[in-house]
C-alpha positions in Angstrom: 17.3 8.9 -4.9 18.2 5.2 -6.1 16.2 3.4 -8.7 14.5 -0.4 -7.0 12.7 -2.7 -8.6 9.0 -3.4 -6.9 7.3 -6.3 -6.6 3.7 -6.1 -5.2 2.0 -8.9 -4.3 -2.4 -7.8 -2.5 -4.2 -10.8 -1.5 -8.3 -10.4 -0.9 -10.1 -13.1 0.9 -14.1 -12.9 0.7 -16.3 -15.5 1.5 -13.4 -17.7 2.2 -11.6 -17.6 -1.1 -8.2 -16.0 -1.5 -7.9 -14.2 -4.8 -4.5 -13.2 -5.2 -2.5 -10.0 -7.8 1.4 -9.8 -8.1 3.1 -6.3 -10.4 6.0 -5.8 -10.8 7.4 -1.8 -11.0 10.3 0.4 -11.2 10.9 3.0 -9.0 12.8 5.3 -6.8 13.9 4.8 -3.1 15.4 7.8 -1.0 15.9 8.4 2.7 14.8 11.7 4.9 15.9 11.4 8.1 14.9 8.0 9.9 11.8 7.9 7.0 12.5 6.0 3.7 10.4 7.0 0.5 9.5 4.6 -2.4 7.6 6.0 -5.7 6.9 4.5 -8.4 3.5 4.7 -11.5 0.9 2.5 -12.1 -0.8 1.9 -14.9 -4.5 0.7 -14.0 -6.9 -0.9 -16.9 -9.6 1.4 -16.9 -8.9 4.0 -14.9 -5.1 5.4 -16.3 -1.8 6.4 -14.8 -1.4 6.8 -10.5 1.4 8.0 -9.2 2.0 6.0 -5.6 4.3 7.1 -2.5 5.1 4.7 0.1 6.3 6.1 3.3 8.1 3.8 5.7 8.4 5.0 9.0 9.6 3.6 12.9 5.9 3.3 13.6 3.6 3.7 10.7 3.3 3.2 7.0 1.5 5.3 4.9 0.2 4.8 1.1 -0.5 8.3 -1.0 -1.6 7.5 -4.4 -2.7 10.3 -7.2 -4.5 10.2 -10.5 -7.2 8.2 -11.7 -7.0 6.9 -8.1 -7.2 9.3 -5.0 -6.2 8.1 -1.1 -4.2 8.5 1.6 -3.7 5.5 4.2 -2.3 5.2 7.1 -1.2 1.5 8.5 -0.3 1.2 12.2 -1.0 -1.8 14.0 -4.0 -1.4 16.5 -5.2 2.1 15.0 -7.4 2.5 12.4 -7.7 4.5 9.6 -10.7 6.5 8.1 -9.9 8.4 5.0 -11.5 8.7 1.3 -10.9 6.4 -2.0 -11.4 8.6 -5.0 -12.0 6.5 -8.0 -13.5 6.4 -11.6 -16.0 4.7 -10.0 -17.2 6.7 -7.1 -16.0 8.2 -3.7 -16.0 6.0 -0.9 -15.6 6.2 2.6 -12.6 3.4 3.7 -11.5 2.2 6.9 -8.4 0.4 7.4 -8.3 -1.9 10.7 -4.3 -3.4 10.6 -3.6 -6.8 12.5 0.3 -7.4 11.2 3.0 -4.7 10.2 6.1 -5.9 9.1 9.0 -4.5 7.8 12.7 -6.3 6.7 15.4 -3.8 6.5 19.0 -5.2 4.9 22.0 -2.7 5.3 19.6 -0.3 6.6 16.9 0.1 3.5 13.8 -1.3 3.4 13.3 -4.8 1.7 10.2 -6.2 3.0 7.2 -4.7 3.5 4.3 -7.1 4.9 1.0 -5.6 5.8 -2.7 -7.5 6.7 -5.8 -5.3 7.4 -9.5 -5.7 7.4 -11.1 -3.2 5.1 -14.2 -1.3 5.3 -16.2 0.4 2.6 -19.0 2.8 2.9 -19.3 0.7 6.5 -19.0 -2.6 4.9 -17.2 -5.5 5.5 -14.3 -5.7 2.0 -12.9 -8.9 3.0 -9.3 -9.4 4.9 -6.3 -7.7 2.4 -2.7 -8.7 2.9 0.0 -6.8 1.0 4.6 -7.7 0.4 5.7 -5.3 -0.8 9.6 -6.3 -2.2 11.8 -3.4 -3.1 15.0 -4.6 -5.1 18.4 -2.2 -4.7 
């Protein structure tokens, strides 16, 4: 396991109005056979510490986060994803539809993550999400 810096950078559009959010993190990369894993906490204003796990597979990408904030997703481009956010606020029935997955590798680790998804909530539209995710070794 080797200590990265994160950078995460979510865009929302809604309505036709980007609203962009960069953090920055430290964390921990480490390789399992062809799958890398990146971890690192959050701390979220009103809501408290979540733990987050990245998996970065050949075909797939999946977020697990745990804590204040409970969900699994899946992106692979062309499925989509139905799973449950768990939040201070409520449970909510999510749906994950991915149009780009992207992912920069230099010297064989991940560097790059790009993801853009429609989101769904409780069957509604949540406005178009893109997500770079920059891991520092």
């Amino acid at each position: 396991m080797q200590e990265v810096s994160v950078e995460l950078t979510s865009r929302h559009k809604l309505y036709d109005e980007w609203q962009e959010d960069t953090h920055q993190y430290s964390g921990r990369c480490t390789q399992k056979g062809s799958d890398w894993y990146l971890t690192y906490k959050e701390q979220l204003e009103g809501a408290g510490e979540v733990s987050t796990v990245w998996k970065f597979s050949q075909e797939s990408i999946s977020l697990l986060r745990q804590g204040a904030i409970q969900t699994k997703q899946r992106f692979q481009k062309g499925v989509t994803d139905r799973t449950t956010y768990r939040s201070p606020h409520g449970i909510f029935s999510m749906e994950v539809n991915v149009h780009k997955l992207k992912r920069n590798d230099v010297n064989g680790r991940p560097s790059l993550i790009q993801i853009s998804y429609q989101l769904w909530l409780n069957e509604q539209y949540a406005g178009d999400h893109e997500i770079a995710l920059q891991i520092g070794w």
